[in-house]
C-alpha positions in Angstrom: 58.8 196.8 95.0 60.8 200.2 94.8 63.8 198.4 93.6 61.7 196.9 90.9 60.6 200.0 89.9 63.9 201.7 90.5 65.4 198.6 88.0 62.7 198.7 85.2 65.1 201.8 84.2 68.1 199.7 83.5 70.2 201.9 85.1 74.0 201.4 84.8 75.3 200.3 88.1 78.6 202.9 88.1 76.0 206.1 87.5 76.1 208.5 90.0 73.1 208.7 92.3 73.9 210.4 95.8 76.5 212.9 97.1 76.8 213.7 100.5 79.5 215.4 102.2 83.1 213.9 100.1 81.0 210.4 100.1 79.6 209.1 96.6 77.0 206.2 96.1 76.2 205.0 92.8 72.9 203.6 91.6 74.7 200.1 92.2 76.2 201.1 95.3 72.6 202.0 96.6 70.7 198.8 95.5 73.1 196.6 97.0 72.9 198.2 99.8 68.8 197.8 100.1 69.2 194.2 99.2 71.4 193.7 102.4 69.2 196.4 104.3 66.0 194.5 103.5 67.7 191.2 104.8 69.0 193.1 107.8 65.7 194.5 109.0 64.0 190.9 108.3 66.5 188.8 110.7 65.8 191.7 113.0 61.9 191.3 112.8 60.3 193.4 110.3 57.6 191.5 108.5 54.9 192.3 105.9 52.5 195.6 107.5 54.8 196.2 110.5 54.9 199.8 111.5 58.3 200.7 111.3 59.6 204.2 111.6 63.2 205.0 110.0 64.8 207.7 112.1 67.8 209.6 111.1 69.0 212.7 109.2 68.8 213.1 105.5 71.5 210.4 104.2 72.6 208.1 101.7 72.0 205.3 105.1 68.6 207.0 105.6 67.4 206.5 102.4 68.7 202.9 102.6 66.6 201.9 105.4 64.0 203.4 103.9 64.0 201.3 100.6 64.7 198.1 102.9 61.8 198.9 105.0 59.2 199.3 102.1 60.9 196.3 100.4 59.7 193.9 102.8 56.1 195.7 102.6 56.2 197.7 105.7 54.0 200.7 106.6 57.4 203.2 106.8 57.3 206.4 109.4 60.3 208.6 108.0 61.2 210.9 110.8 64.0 213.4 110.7 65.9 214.1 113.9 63.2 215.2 116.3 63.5 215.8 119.9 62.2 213.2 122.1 58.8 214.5 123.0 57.6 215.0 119.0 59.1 211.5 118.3 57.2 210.3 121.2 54.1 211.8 119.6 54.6 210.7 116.2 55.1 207.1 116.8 52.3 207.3 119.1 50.0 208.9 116.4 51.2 206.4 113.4 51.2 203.5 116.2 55.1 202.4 115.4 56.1 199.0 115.9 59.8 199.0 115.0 62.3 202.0 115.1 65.1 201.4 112.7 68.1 204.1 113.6 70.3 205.0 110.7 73.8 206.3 110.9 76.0 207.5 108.0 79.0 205.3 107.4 81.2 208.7 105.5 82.8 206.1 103.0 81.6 204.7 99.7 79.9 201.0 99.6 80.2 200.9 103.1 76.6 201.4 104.2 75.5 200.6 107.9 71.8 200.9 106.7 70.4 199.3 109.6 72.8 199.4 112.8 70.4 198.5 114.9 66.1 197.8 115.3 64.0 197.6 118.8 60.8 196.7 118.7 58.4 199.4 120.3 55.9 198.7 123.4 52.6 199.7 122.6 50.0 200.2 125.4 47.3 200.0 122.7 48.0 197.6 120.2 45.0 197.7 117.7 45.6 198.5 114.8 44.0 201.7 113.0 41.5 200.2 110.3 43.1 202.2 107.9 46.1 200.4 108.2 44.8 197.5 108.5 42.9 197.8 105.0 45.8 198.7 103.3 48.0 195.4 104.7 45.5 193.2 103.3 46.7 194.4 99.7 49.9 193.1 100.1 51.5 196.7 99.1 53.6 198.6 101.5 52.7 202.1 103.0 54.2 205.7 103.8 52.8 207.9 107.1 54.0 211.5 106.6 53.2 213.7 109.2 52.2 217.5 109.2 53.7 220.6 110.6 51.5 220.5 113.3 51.4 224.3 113.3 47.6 224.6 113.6 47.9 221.9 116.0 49.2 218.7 116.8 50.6 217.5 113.6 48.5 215.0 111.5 49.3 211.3 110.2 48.7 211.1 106.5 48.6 207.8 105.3 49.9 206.9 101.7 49.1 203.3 99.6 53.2 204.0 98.5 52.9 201.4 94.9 49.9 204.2 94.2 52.5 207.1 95.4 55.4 205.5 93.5 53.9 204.5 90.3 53.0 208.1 89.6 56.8 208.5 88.6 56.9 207.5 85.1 60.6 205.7 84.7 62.9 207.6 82.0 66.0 205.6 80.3 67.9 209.3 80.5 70.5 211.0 82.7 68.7 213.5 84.1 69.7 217.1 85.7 72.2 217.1 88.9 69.7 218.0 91.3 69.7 219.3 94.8 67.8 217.3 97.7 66.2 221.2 99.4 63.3 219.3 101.2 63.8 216.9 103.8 62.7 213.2 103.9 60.2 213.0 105.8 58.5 216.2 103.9 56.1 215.0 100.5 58.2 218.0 98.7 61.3 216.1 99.5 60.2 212.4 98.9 59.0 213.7 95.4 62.3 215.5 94.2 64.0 212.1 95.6 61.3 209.7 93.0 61.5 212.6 90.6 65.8 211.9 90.5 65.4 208.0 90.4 62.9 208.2 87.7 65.0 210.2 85.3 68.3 208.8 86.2 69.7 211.8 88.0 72.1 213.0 90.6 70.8 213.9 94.2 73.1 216.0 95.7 72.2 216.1 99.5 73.6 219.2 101.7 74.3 218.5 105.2 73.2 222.3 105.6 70.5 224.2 104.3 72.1 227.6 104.4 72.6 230.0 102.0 76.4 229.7 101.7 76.3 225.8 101.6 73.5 225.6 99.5 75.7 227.9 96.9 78.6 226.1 97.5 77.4 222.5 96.4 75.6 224.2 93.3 79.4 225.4 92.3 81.1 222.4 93.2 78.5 219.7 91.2 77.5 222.0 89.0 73.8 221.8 90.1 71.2 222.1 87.6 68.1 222.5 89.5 67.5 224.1 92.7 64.2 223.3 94.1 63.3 225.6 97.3 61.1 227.6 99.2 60.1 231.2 98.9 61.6 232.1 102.0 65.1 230.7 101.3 65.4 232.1 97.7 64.9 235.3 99.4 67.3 234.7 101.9 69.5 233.3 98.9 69.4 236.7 97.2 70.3 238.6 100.7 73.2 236.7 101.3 75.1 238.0 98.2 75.9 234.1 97.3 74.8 235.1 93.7 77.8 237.8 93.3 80.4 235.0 95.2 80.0 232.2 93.6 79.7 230.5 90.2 75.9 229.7 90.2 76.1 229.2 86.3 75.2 225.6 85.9 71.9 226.1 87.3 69.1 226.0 84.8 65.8 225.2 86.6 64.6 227.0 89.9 61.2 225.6 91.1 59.6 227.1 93.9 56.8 225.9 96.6 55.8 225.1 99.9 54.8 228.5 100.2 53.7 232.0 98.3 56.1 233.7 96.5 56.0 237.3 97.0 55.6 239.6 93.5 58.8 240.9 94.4 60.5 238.3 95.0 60.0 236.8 91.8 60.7 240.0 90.0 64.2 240.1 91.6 64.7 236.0 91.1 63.9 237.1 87.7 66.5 239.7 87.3 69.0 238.0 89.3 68.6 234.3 86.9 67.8 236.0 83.6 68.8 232.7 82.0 67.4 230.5 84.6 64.0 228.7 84.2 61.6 229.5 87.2 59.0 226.7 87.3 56.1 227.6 90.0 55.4 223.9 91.7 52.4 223.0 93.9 50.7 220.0 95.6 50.2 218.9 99.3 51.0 216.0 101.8 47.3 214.7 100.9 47.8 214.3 97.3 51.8 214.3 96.5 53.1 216.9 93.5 50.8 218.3 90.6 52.3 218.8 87.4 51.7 222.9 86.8 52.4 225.2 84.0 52.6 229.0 84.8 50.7 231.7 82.4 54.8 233.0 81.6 57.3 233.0 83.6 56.6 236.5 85.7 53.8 235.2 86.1 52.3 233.7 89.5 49.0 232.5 87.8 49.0 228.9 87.4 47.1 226.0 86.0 47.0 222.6 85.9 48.3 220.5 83.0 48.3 216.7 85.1 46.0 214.6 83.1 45.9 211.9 86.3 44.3 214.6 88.5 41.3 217.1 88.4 40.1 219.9 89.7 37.3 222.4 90.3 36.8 225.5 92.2 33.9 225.5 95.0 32.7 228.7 96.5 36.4 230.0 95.7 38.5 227.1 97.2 40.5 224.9 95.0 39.4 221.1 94.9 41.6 218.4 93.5 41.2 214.5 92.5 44.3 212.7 92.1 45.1 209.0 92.3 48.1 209.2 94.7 45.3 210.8 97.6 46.3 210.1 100.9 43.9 206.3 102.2 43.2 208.7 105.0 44.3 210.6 108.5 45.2 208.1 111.1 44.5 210.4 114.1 42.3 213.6 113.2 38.3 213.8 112.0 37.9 216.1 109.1 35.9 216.9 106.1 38.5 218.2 103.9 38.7 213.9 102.3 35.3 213.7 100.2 33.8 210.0 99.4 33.7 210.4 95.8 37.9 210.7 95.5 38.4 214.9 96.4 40.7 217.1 98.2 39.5 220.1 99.8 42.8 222.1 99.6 41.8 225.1 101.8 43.1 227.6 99.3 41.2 230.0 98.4 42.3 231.5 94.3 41.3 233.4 92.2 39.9 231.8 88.4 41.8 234.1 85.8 40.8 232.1 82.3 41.8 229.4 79.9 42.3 227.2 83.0 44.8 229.7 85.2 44.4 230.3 88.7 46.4 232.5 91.5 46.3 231.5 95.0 45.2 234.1 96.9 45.5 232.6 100.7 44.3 229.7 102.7 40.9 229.5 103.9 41.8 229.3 107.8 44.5 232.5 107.1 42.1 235.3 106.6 42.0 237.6 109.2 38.4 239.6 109.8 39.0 242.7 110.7 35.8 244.5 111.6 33.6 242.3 108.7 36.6 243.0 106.3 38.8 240.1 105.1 42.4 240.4 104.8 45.1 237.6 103.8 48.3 237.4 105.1 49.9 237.8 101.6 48.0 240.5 100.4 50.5 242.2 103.2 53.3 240.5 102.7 53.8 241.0 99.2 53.4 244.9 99.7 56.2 244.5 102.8 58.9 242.3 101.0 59.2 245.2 98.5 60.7 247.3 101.4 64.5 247.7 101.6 64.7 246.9 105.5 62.6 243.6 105.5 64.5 240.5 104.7 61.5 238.2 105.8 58.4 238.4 107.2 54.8 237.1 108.3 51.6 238.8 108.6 48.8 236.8 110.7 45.6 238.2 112.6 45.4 239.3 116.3 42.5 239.6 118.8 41.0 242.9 119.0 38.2 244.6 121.4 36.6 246.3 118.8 37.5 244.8 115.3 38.0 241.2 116.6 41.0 241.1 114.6 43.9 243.7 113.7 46.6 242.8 111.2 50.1 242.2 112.8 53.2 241.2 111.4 56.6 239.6 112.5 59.2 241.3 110.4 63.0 240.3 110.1 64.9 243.3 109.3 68.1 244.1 106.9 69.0 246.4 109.5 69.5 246.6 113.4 66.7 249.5 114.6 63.9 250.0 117.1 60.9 248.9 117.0 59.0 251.6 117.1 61.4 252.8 114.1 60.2 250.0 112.2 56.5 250.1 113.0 56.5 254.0 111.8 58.5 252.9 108.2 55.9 249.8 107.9 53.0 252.4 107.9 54.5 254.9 106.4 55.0 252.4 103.6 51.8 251.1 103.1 49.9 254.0 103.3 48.5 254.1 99.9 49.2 250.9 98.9 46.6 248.5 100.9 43.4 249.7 102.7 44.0 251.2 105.5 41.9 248.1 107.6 45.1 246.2 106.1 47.9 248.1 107.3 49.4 246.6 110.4 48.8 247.5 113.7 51.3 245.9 115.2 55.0 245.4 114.2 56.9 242.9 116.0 60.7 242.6 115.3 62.5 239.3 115.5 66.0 238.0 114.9 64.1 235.2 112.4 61.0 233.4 111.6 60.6 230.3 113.1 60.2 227.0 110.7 57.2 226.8 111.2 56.0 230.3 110.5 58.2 230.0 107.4 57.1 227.1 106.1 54.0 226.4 107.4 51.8 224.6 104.3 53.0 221.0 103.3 53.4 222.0 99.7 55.2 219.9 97.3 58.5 221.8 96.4 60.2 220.1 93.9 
């Protein structure tokens, strides 16, 4: 099925398609190399609606098993390299059959896309009805999972001919691209069917750093750079941008996250000939197409004539064909019967379609009757000179319920008290004083999940 789709765009077989590491694969290379995976994984087992989770870091042999997997009409579990107890977990919650390991080979043509298969004892082996619904179409299936942040992390469950056929195919080379987002992340499978579709290069980085990231954009002469908030801020702090030649680049989207005021200001200044393309979309309903009111602007509206939207009692609703069948081990009401999304962000309607996101629905912190969100306070703190990063979030209180308190990576080694006194002094005239934090909480750096805590689409 995805090679069909991949083929209908007549690629030429000696185009470039992945880089990793000193290791090229060209369109060719890669769908011979998901013929022979396919007929790997079927001597091995694999049949029609098997469960099968494809476990491995982000590779060219990754990718491979991937394809074979969904070739042969499997329900695939992408999983990154987890530790035992969240793998556990995850093939638990998306009730894996058959774990297909993937190792990279290092040399070109010379895939190992499946070295080896075991079949996975189940205690339970019914089936979810969900799944089972979806194998009786014949079409294969994709289980992301969450960041499990909030909780323990839940299984989304993608029809993947609806997900795929989203992508229209484009007979075009299209811009060297880097791979930012990770497999098993909707932001990441989306730049991956967004390359394919328009005949493009996928340049993967073994490293997600600052100084590799800039590195492979000077050595491929990377066109687009699709990342988070977070890391474009951490981009800017590492001086990468005065080092190295980041002049190829023409298109930085950003996602998965707010971006700060600031931050885009000083993209802005810093890229004066780069495009800045705001994305958006979540694990439920894959990558909207958006169009920003200009480009220092963070308003945003729609412009995806598959998909609709509505705003209800301030939180943003959307319709889209590519919606998730359904969660696999959580009860919810954010699926509606009638085809809608309820997003959980909360934004603010500014005319002629355009919208801002102004926080998610479960962020707000109520202190004393008064709601706060988290970026309201961020944005004012990322304009200060010592913070590099940082995350505001609510805390229990005795007589408000909730105070405002904020972890805070600084530019600059000091105390903590230092820091809480300079955080005050700064706001002070610049937020209510109900948002001005209480409590400042230095750390060496956020953790991933605090830094990249909504499943937004980030390509």
């Amino acid at each position: 099925m995805l090679l069909e789709w991949l083929q209908a765009g007549a690629r030429p077989v000696g185009r470039e398609f992945l880089y990793f590491g000193d290791t090229v694969w060209s369109y060719g290379d890669f769908c011979r190399a998901v013929a022979a995976g396919r007929e790997r994984l079927a001597k091995g087992g694999v049949t029609p609606g098997t469960v099968v989770a494809v476990c491995g870091p982000y590779c060219p042999e990754t990718l491979v098993g991937l394809f074979a997997a969904a070739e042969l009409k499997a329900i695939v579990v992408p999983l990154a390299e987890l530790n035992k107890a969240a793998r556990d977990q995850r093939f638990n919650a998306a009730g894996v059959e058959w774990s297909v390991e993937t190792l990279t080979a290092g040399s070109r043509g010379e895939a190992t896309p499946a070295p080896w298969t075991r079949k996975i004892k189940r205690a339970n082996a019914v089936r979810h009805p969900l799944i089972e619904g979806l194998v009786k179409t014949g079409r294969p299936g994709l289980i992301l999972f969450s960041s499990g942040t909030t909780g323990p992390p839940k299984a989304m469950l993608h029809d993947l001919h609806k997900l795929v056929g989203g992508y229209t195919i484009k007979r075009t080379s299209g811009p060297r691209t880097l791979a930012f987002m990770n497999h098993d992340h909707i932001g990441g499978l989306d730049i991956l069917f967004r390359a394919m579709a328009s005949g493009a290069s996928l340049v993967i980085p073994k490293s997600r750093d600052p100084e590799t990231v800039a590195s492979l954009i000077e050595k491929h002469r990377i066109e687009v750079l699709p990342a988070s908030p977070t890391f474009l801020n951490l981009f800017l702090l590492s001086g990468v941008v005065e080092r190295r030649d980041l002049s190829s680049l023409k298109i930085i989207g950003y996602g998965s996250e707010p971006m700060p005021e600031n931050l885009l200001r000083r993209l802005r200044k810093a890229f004066p000939d780069v495009r800045l393309q705001q994305k958006f979309g979540t694990s439920e309903t894959n990558a909207i197409r958006m169009v920003s009111r200009s480009p220092d602007s963070l308003e945003m509206k729609i412009e995806d004539s598959r998909v609709g939207w509505k705003v209800v009692d301030g939180e943003l609703w959307v319709k889209s064909p590519s919606r998730i069948l359904g969660y696999l081990n959580v009860e919810g009401d954010s699926l509606t019967g009638d085809g809608w999304y309820r997003t959980g962000d909360l934004v603010d309607e500014t005319g002629e379609g355009y919208f801002r996101i102004i926080g998610r629905r479960t962020d707000l912190i109520n202190v004393g009757g008064e709601k706060v969100f988290p970026s309201e306070v961020e944005n004012v703190l990322m304009a200060m000179p010592e913070v590099s990063e940082c995350r505001a979030y609510g805390e229990d209180h005795s007589l408000t319920g909730k105070v405002v308190s904020v972890d805070i990576v600084p530019t600059q080694a000091m105390a903590a008290a230092e820091l809480k006194r300079r955080v005050r002094a700064f706001c002070r005239g610049k937020m209510e004083p109900y948002k001005i934090p209480v409590k400042v909480y230095p750390k060496e750096r956020l953790e991933t999940g605090a830094s990249f805590k909504k499943t937004r689409a980030g390509s």
